[in-house]
C-alpha positions in Angstrom: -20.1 -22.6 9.0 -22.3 -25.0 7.5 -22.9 -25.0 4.1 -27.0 -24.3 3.1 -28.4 -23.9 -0.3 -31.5 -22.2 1.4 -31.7 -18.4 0.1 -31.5 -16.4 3.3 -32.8 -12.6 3.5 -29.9 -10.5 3.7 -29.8 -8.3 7.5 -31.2 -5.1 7.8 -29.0 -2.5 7.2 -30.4 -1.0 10.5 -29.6 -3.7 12.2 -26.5 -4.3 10.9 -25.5 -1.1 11.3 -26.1 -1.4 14.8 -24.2 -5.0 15.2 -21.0 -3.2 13.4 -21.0 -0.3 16.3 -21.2 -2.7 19.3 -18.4 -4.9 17.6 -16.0 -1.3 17.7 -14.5 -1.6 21.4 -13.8 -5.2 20.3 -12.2 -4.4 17.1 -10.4 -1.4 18.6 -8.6 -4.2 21.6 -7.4 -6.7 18.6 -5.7 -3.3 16.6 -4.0 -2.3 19.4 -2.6 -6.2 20.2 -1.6 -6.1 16.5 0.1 -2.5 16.3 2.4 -3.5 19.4 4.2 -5.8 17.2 7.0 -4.8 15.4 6.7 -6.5 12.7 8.6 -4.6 10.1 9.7 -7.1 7.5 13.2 -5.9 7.1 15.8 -8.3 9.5 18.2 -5.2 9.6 16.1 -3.4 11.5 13.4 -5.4 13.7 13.9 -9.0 14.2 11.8 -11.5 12.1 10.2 -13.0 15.4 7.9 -9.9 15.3 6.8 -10.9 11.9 6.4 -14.1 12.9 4.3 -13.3 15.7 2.1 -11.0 14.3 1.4 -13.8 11.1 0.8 -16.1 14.5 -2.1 -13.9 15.7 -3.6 -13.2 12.5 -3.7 -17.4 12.1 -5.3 -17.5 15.4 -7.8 -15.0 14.3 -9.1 -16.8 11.4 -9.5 -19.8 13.5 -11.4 -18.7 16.0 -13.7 -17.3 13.1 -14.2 -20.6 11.7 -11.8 -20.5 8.6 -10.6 -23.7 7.3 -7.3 -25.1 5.9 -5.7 -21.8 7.9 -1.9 -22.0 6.9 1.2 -19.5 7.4 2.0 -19.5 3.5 6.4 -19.5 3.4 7.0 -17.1 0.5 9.9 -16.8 -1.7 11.2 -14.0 -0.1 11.4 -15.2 3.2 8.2 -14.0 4.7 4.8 -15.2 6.2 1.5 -15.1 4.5 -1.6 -16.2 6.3 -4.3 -18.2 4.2 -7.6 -19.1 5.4 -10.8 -20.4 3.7 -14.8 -19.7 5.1 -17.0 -21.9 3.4 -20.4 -20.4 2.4 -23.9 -21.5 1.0 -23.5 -23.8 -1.9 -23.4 -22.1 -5.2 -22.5 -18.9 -4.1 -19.5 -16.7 -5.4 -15.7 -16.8 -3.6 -14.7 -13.5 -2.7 -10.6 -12.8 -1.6 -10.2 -10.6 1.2 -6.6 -9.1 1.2 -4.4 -6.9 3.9 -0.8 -7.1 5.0 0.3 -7.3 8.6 3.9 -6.4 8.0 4.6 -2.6 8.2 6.9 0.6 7.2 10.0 1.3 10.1 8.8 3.9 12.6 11.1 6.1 11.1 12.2 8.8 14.0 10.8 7.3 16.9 11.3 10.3 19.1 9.3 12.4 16.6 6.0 10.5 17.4 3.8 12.0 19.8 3.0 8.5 21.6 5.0 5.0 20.9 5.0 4.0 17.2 3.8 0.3 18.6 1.6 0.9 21.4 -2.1 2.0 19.6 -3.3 5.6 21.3 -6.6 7.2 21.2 -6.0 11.2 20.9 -8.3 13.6 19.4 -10.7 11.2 17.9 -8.4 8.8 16.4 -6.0 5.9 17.2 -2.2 6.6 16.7 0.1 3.7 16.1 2.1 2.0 13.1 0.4 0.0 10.8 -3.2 1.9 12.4 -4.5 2.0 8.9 -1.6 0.5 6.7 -2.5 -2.0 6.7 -3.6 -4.1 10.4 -6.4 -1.9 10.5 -7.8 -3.6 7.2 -7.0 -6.9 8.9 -9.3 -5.9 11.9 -11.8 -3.8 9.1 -12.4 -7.9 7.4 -12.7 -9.6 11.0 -15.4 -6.8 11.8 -17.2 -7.1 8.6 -17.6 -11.4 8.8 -18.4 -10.7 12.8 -21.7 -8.7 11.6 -22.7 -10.6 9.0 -22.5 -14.2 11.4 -24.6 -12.7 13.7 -27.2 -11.6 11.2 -27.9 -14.9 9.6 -24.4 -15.9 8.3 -21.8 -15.2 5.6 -23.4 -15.3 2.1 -20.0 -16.1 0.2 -17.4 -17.8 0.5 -14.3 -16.0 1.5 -10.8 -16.6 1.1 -8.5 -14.5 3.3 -4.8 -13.8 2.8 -3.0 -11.5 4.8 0.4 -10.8 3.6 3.9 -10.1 5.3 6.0 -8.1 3.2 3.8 -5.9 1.2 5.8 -2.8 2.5 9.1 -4.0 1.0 8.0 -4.8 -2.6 9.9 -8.1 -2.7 7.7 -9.9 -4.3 7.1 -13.2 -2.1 3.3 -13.5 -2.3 3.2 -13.0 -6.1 5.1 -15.4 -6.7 3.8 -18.1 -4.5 0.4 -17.7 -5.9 1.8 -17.4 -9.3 2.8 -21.4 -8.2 -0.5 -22.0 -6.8 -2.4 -20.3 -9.2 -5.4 -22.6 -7.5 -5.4 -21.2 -3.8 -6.6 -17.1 -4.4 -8.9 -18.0 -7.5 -12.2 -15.7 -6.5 -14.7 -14.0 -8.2 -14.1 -10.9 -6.8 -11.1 -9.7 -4.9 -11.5 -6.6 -2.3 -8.2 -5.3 -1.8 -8.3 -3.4 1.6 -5.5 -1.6 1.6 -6.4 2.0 -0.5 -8.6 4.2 1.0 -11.3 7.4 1.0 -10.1 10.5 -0.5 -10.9 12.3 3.0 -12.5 11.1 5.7 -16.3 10.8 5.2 -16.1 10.4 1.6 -16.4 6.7 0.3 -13.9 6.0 -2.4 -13.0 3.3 -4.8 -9.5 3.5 -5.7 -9.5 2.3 -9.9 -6.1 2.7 -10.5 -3.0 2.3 -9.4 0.9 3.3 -10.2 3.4 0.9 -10.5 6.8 1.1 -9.1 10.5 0.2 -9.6 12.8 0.2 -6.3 16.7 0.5 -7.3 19.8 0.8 -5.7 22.8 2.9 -7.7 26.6 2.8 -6.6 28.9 5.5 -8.0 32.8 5.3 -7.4 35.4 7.2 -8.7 38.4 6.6 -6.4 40.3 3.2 -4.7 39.6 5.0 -1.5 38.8 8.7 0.0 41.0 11.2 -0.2 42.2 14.2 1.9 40.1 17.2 0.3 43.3 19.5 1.2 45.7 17.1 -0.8 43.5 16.4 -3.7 40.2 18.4 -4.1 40.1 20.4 -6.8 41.6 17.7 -9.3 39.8 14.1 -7.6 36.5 13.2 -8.6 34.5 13.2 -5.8 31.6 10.5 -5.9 29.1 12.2 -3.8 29.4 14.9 -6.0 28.8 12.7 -9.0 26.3 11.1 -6.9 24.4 14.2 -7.0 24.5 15.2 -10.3 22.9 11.9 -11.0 19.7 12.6 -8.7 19.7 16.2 -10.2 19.1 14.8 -13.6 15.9 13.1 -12.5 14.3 16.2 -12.1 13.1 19.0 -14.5 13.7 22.8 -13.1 9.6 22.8 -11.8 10.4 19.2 -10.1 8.6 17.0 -12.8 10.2 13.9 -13.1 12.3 13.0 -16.4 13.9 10.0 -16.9 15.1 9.4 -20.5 12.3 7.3 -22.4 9.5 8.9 -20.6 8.3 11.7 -22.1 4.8 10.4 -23.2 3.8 9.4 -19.6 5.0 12.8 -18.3 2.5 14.4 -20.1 -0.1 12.2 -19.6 -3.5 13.5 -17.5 -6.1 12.5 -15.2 -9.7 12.6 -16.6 -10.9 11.7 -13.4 -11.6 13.5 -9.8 -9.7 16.3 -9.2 -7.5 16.8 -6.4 -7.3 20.7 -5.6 -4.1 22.3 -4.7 -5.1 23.9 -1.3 -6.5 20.8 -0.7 -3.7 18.8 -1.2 -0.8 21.4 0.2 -3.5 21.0 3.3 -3.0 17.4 3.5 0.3 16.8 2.5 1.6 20.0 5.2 3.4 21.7 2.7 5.5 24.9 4.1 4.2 28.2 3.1 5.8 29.4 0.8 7.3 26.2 -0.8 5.8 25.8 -4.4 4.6 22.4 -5.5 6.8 20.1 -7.5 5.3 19.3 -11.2 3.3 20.5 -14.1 -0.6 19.5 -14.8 -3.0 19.2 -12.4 -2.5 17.5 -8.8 -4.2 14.5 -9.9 -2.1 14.6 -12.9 0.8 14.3 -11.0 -0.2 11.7 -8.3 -2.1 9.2 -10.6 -1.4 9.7 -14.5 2.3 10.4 -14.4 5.4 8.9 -13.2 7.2 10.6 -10.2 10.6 9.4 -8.8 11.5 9.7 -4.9 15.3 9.7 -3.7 14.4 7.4 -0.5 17.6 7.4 0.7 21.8 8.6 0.6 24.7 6.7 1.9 27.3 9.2 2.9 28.3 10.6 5.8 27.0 12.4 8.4 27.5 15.8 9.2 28.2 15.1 12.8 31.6 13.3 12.7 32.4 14.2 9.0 36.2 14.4 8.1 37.7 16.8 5.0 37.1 14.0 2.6 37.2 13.4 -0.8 34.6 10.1 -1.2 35.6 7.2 -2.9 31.9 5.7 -3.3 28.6 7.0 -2.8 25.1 5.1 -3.3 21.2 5.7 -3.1 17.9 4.0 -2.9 15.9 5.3 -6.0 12.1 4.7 -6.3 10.2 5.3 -9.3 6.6 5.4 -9.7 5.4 4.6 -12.8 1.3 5.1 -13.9 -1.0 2.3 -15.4 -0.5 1.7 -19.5 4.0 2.0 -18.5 5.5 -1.2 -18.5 7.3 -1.4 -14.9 10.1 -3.7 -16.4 10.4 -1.0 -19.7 11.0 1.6 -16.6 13.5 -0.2 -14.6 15.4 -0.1 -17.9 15.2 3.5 -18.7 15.6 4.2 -15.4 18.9 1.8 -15.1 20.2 3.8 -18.4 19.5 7.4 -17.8 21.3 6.7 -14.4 24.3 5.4 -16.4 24.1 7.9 -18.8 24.2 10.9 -16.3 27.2 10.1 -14.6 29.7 13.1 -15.0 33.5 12.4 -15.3 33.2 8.9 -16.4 32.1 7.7 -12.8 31.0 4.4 -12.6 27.7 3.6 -11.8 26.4 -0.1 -11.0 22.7 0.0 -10.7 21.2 -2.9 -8.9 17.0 -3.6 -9.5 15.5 -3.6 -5.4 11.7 -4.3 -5.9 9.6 -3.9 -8.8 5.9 -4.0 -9.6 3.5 -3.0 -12.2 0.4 -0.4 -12.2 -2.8 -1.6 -11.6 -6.5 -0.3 -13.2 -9.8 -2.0 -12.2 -13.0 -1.8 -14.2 -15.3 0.5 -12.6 -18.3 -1.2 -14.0 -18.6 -4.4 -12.9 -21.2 -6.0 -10.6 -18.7 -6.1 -7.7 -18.1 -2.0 -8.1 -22.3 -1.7 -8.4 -22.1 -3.6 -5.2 -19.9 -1.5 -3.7 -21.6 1.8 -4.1 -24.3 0.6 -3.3 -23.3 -0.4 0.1 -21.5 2.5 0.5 -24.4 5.0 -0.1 -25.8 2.9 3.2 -23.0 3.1 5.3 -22.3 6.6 4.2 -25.9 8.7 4.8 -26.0 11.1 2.0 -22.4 10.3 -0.2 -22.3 8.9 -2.9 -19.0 6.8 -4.0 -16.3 8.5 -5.5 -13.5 6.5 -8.3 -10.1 8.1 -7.4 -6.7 7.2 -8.4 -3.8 6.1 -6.2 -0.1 6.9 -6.2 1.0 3.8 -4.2 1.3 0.6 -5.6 0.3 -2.8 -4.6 2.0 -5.1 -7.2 -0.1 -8.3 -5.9 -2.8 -6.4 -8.1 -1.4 -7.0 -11.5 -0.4 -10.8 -10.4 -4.1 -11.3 -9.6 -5.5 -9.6 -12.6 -3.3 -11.9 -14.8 -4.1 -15.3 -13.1 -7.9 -14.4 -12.3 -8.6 -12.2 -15.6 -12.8 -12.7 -14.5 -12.5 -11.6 -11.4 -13.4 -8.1 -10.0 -11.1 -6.6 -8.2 -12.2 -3.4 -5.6 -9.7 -1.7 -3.8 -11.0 -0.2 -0.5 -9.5 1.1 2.7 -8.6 3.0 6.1 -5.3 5.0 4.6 -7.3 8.5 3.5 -5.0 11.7 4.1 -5.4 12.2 7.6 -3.8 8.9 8.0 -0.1 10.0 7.7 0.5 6.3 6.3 4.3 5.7 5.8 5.2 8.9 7.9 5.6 9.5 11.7 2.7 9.7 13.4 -0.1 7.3 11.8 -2.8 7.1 13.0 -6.5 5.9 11.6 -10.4 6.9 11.9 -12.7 5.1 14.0 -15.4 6.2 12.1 -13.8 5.1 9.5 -13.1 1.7 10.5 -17.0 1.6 11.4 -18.4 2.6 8.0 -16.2 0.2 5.9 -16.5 -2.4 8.3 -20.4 -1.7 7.5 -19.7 -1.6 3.6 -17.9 -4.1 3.7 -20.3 -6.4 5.2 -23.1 -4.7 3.3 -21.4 -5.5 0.1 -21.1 -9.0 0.4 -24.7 -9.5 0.9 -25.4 -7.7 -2.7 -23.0 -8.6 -4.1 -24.0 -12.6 -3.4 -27.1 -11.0 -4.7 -26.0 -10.4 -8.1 -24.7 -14.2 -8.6 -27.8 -16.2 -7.0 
């Protein structure tokens, strides 16, 4: 695109509108040629060619688009992150357009209704890994730049970086662009990777929880032990094991880890999320109480909650009378905005030490780590946003929730850019099942962001001219 110091009239939202529709079969085609790669970054389970492949298309997206200086960025950690650069008129703001094209494992693949990696339309939406975490923000970005081209042009420039290993926490793209603190330096950063708090209702996400990923061994024993021979008197490490997870938890399920105590308590002043509502969404059991004190929003976004992800031990198919020598887990902790993640891989490293029974050992070994995030609602760029939003959504007004997730590339931006606005948008509202068997994302959805999306760039070039 050529670059024009001209002011152009921005498109009529109308007509935009209408340009955004008839680019959906398109956009649909390009989400279901991304969702069929595998491209889990995690070489135990899928091999890295997926990744590879899938950072291979999104390159060949940009370029057809017109982005300059397109590169596949080799992170620290191993992975692929996509760069590209769309000049605009001159003078007129940089705006960073983020997604990630690397997604969670399938988890039980025989559990989902149709293939993980092979996108399927049923009952209004489109099933398939990575549908709206995060390839359909990829495809929501394309969309958004498609409309606005054919209604005069791009008004800003835009940066693009797609990342590749956003799901496993490792770090890699914060601390490339911690080295080149020159390539994402924007004005305002849109982040589209949150999401709506339920389909139909446009949402800012303002804040978002940190996180500490680590990895505890507990051994008691040289090796296992016949259970006839010696249980009763041998320490058995699962056991141990066990008592250690207990400790995380309070008898109502709140989290407590030693050192914590002021963030437990903590509260949400925000939105509220009611508890119908959310046992609705999250398919909780009847009769199975939620976990927690507080409100539901106090517990998601305000507080820290810890998640045993996984156990090594043995199955129960196959299991022999066994005393265990050695038993580990994979510990997450989330940890809310104003807790210092480093301060809570510590505490959490200690209390894990300090619960062992019987004088196990414990070894506790730091995963992935990233600190919580808060944007400030009242910046142009958020103005921008709601107002764009009120367009694309007839008759809502935009709501400021929080999120429980993390996206640790936050904090690295908000440190190297401290001017720039940072929004945080996205396709992952509760319908989604993000992270859980059967994903899936909104068409409509896609639509109407795709539409603020493109809507906000033109105000928000507005606010700068």
């Amino acid at each position: 695109m050529e670059a024009s110091s001209n002011h152009q009239p921005g498109p009529v939202p109308a007509e935009l509108a209408a340009t955004v529709a008839a680019l959906q079969p398109r956009a649909r085609t390009e989400l279901a040629e991304l969702v069929a790669f595998r491209s889990v970054a995690d070489e135990a389970q899928f091999p890295k060619s997926e990744c590879e492949a899938a950072a291979d298309w999104v390159a060949g997206a940009l370029r057809a688009e017109g982005f300059q200086d397109v590169a596949l960025l080799d992170t620290p950690d191993g992975t692929q992150s996509v760069y590209g650069y769309l000049p605009g008129p001159a003078g007129a703001p940089t705006v960073l357009l983020y997604a990630h094209y690397d997604v969670q494992p399938p988890l039980d693949e025989a559990a989902w209704i149709s293939p993980p990696f092979e996108l399927t339309e049923r009952d209004g939406r489109w099933y398939g890994r990575g549908a709206a975490d995060c390839k359909g923000g990829v495809v929501l970005h394309l969309t958004a730049l498609r409309a606005l081209k054919e209604h005069g042009g791009v008004p800003v420039n835009v940066k693009m970086i797609v990342e590749g290993s956003e799901e496993q926490g490792t770090g890699g793209l914060e601390r490339y662009a911690t080295a080149h603190p020159e390539l994402l330096a924007a004005d305002s950063i849109v982040i589209g990777d949150a999401g709506n708090f339920r389909v139909g209702l446009p949402t800012a996400t303002a804040t978002l929880r940190g996180m500490t990923l680590v990895r505890v061994q507990v051994d008691t024993l040289e090796g296992n032990l016949h259970s006839g021979q010696f249980g009763g008197a041998a320490p058995d490490a699962l056991a141990a094991l066990i008592r250690v997870l207990d400790s995380l938890r309070a008898e109502d399920g709140s989290t407590t880890v030693t050192g914590l105590e002021d963030e437990a308590a903590a509260s949400w002043e925000g939105m509220q999320y009611p508890e119908e509502d959310f046992r609705k969404d999250a398919k909780v059991l009847d009769g199975v109480e939620l976990i927690g004190s507080g409100t539901v929003a106090d517990r998601l976004w305000a507080r820290p909650a810890v998640t045993v992800l996984g156990i090594d031990c043995p199955p129960v198919v196959g299991a022999t009378p066994s005393v265990h020598a050695g038993a580990r887990a994979l510990i997450s902790l989330r940890v809310p905005p104003g807790t210092d993640a480093v301060t809570a891989t510590k505490l959490l490293a200690e209390h894990l030490t300090a619960a062992a029974p019987w004088g196990a050992r414990v070894a506790v070994e730091q995963v992935g780590q990233g600190q919580a995030f808060r944007a400030d609602t009242g910046s142009p760029a958020y103005t921008a946003m709601a107002d764009a939003m009120r367009i694309a959504y007839p008759g809502q007004e935009m709501q400021i929730s929080g999120m429980g997730g993390s996206i640790p590339l936050c904090n690295t931006l908000t440190a190297l850019y401290p001017e720039a606005e940072i929004l945080l948008i996205g396709l992952s509202e509760p319908e989604a099942q993000i992270h859980a068997v059967n994903e899936s994302v909104s068409p409509e959805e896609l639509e109407r962001l795709s539409l603020a999306e493109a809507l906000f760039l033109g105000r928000y070039a507005e606010t700068k001219r």
